[in-house]
BARO-670995 format. One record per residue (C-alpha): x, y, z; residue in three letters. Coordinates in steps of 0.001 Angstrom, whole numbers, padded with zeros to 6 digits, always signed. Example, Ala and Ser with C-alpha at 12.3 -4.5 7.8 and 13.67 -1.06 7.14 Angstrom:
! residues 2
+012300-004500+007800ALA
+013670-001060+007140SER
//
This chain:
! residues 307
-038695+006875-111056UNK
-036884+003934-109975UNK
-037313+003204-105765UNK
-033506+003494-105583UNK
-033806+005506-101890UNK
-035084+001648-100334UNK
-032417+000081-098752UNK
-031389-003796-099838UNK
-032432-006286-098243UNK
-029959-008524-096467UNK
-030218-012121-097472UNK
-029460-015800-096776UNK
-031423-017866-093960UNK
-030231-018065-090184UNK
-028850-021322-088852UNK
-030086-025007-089107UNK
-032906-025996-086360UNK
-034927-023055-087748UNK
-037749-022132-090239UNK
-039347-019181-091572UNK
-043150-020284-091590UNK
-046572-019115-092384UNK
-047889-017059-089866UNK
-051518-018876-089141UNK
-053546-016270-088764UNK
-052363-014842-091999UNK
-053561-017963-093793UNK
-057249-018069-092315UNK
-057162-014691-093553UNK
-056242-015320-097298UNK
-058880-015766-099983UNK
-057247-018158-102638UNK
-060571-016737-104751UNK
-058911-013883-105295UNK
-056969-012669-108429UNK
-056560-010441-111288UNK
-059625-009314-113588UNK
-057056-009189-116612UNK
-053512-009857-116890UNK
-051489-008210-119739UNK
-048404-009738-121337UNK
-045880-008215-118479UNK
-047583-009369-115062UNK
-046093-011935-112633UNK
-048708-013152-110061UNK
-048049-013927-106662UNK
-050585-015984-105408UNK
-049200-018590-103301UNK
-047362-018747-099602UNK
-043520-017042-100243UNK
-041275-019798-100703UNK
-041556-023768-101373UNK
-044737-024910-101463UNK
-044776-028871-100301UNK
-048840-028944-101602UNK
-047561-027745-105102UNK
-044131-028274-105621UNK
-043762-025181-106502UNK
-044301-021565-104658UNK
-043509-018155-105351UNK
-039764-018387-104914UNK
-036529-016119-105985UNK
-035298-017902-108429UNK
-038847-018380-110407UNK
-039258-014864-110204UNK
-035836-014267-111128UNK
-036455-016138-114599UNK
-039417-014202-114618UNK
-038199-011133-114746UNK
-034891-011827-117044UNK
-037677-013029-119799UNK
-039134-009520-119359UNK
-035637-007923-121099UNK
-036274-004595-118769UNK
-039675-003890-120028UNK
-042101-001982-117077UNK
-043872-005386-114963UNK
-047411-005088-113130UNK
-046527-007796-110119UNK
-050213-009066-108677UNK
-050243-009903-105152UNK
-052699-012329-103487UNK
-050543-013968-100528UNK
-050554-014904-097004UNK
-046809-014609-096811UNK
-044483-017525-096145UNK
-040586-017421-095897UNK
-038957-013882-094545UNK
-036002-015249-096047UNK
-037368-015740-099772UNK
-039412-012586-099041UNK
-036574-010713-098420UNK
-034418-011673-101659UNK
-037543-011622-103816UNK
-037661-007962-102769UNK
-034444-007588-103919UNK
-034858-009201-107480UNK
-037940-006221-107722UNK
-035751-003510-106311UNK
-032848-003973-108647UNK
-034998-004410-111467UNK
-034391-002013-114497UNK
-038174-001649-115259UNK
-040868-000061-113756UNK
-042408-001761-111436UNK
-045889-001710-110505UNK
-047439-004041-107702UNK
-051578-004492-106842UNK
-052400-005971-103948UNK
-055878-007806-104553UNK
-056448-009807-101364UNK
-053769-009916-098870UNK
-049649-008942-098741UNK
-049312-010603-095579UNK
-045813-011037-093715UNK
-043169-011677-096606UNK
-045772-010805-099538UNK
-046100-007658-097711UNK
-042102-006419-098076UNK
-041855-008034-101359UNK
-044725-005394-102461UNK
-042406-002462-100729UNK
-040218-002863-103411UNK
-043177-001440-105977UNK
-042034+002127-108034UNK
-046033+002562-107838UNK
-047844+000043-105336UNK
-051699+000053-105673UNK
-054113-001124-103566UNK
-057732-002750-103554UNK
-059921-000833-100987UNK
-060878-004596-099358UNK
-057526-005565-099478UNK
-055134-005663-096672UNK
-051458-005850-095741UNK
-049832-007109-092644UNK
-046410-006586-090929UNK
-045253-008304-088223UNK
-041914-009878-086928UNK
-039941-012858-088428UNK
-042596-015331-087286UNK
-040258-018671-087151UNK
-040178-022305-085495UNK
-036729-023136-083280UNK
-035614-025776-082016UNK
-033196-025784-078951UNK
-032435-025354-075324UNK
-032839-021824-073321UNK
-029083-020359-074714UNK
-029753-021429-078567UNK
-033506-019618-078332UNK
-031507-016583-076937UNK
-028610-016762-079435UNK
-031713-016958-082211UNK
-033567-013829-080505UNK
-030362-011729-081374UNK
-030108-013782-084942UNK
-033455-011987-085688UNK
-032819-009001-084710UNK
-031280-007725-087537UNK
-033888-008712-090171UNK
-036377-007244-087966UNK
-034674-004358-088233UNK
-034024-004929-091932UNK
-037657-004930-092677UNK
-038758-001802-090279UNK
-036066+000094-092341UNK
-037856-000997-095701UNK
-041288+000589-094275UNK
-039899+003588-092846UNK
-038273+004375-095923UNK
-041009+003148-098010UNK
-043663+005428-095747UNK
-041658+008225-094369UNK
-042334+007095-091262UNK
-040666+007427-088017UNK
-038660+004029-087436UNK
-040106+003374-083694UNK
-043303+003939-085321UNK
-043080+001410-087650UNK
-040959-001324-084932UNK
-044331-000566-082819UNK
-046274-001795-085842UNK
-044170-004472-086523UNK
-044154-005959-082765UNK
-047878-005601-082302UNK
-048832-007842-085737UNK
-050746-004767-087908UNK
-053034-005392-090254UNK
-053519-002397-092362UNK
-056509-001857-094728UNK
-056356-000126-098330UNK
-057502+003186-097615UNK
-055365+003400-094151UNK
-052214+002257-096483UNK
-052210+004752-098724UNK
-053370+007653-095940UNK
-050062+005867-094069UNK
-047743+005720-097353UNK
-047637+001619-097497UNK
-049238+002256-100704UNK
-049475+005277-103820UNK
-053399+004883-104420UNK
-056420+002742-104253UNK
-057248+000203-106951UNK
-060528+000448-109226UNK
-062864-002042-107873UNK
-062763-004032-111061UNK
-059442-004525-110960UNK
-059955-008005-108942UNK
-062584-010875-109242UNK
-063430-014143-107487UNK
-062116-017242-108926UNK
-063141-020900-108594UNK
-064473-021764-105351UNK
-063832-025355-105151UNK
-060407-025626-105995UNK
-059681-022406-103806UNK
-061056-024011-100821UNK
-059509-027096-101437UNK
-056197-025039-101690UNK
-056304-023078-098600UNK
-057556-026320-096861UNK
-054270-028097-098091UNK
-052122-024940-096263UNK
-054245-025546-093304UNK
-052783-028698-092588UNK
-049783-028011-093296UNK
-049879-025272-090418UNK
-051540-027780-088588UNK
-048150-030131-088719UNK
-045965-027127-088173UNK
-047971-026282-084860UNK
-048077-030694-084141UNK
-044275-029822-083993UNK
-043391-031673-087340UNK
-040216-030556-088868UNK
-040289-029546-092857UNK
-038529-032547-094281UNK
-040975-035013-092192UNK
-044278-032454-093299UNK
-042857-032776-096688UNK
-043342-036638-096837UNK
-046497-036807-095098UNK
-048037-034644-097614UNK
-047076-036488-100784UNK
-047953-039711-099073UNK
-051397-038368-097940UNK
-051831-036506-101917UNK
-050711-039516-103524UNK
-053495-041834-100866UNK
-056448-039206-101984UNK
-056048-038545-105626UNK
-059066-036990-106038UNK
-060244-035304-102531UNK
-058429-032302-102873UNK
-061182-031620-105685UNK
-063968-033188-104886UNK
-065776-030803-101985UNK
-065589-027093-101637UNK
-065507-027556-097646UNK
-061867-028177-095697UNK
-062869-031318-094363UNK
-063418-033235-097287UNK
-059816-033407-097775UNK
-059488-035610-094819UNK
-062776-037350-094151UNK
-063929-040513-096093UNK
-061117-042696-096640UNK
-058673-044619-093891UNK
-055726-043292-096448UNK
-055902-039667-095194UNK
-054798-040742-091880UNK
-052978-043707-092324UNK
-049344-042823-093312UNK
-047739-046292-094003UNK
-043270-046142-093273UNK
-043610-043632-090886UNK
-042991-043979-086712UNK
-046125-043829-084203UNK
-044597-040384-082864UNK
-045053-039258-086425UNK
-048157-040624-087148UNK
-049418-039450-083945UNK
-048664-035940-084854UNK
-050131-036351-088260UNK
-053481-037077-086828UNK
-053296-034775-083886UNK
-052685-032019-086576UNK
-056114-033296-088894UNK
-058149-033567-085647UNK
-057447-029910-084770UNK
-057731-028680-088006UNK
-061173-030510-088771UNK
-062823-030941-084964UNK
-061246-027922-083195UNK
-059967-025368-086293UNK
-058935-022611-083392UNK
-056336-024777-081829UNK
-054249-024670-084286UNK
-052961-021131-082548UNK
-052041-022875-079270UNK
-048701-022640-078509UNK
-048180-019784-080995UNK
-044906-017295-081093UNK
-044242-014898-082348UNK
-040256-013643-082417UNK
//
């Protein structure tokens, strides 16, 4: 039976001078390794950050699964979920696409549903669960720029998604709303047995249902987002990440699959720090970024917010 009782999700992101970002300790907690033991004809896997993904060009993002699931004509989907999260906005209209869907749906969590992963696998007719997997709910974790009155103005912008996604549990658990905002303000993390005892989820997963993939290119994956988190904490804005990136994947060719350890993608070679066209303040913050990520990983959470 279709999930027609969850309410829809409202869409669209807030103003300019603001981003929906990856919550970092939801990355150090994802395990790239992690995905399906067999895939049949009908599955769509998330198993990337929600959103665009600068490392890949790509990312799980509404409109790709939107083509996804028009190629599916109707027929019942099995969605596989291995994600730290990424943009509430994208989150929130991916959960849509699943809601509205004619089909069945039928979402696994592997790993981790973390932040926007974790509403997007609300949306499930039937959501499963691995007993070592987790979900986590939180806030609209976000990065604003402006003086006192705009950070105000965007406290009550957020407001109603907040609320948005605490109705989308409640409804989704039965729980009491207050409940759930308590969850949501304190940043839960919610095992597999706890989220089916507390209705996140309909039953546990058989533990063969997920297996370890390659460990070098996983690293080297979740190394890539590291930095990038790095950059958003260094204060870099998307558009100026965005460039850095290419520029430092098109300097290293070949690092990003050469070592199974985060710091070969940014040891070895003057081009992983040298980011030719660019200003010192920029360059500055590029390096700041790789020096906490590689000398002083933890720091990377100074400074953090939540909203």
């Amino acid at each position: 039976m279709k999930n027609r009782h969850l309410p829809a999700a409202p869409e669209g992101a807030v103003r300019s001078g603001v981003r929906s970002e990856l919550s970092p300790l939801a990355l150090e907690r994802w395990n790239a390794r992690v995905f399906a033991a067999s895939d049949d004809a009908n599955t769509i896997s998330i198993f990337d950050p929600i959103g665009y993904d600068p490392w890949t060009g790509d990312g799980v993002t509404a409109k790709r699964i939107s083509a996804a699931l028009r190629s599916l004509n109707g027929a019942d989907v099995t969605v596989s979920v291995n994600s730290p999260g990424g943009d509430m906005f994208e989150g929130l209209a991916i959960y849509n696409l699943f809601r509205e869907y004619e089909g069945q749906v039928t979402m696994k969590v592997l790993g981790v549903a973390a932040s926007a992963a974790s509403v997007i696998t609300m949306a499930g007719d039937e959501v499963q669960i691995a007993r070592s997997a987790f979900l986590m709910i939180h806030n609209a974790w976000v990065v604003a720029v402006g003086n006192r009155n705009d950070l105000r103005d965007m406290a009550d912008t957020l407001e109603p998604f907040d609320r948005a996604m605490a109705d989308i549990y409640a409804a989704r658990t039965g729980q009491d709303i207050k409940a759930i905002q308590k969850l949501l303000d304190d940043e839960t993390w919610v095992g597999g047995s706890d989220a089916v005892a507390q209705g996140f989820a309909d039953d546990l997963l058989a533990s063969d249902a997920a297996k370890s993939g390659d460990k070098t290119k996983a690293s080297a994956r979740m190394a890539l987002h590291r930095i990038d988190a790095a950059l958003i904490s260094a204060g870099l804005s998307r558009a100026e990440r965005r460039s850095l990136i290419n520029e430092f994947k098109s300097g290293m060719p070949s690092a990003a699959g050469s070592d199974d350890t985060p710091g070969a993608v940014v040891s070895g070679t003057p081009s992983a720090t040298d980011q030719p066209g660019h200003s010192p303040t920029q360059q500055a913050s590029f390096e700041a970024a790789l020096f906490s990520l590689v000398v002083a990983p933890s720091s990377i959470h100074t400074g953090e917010t939540h909203a």
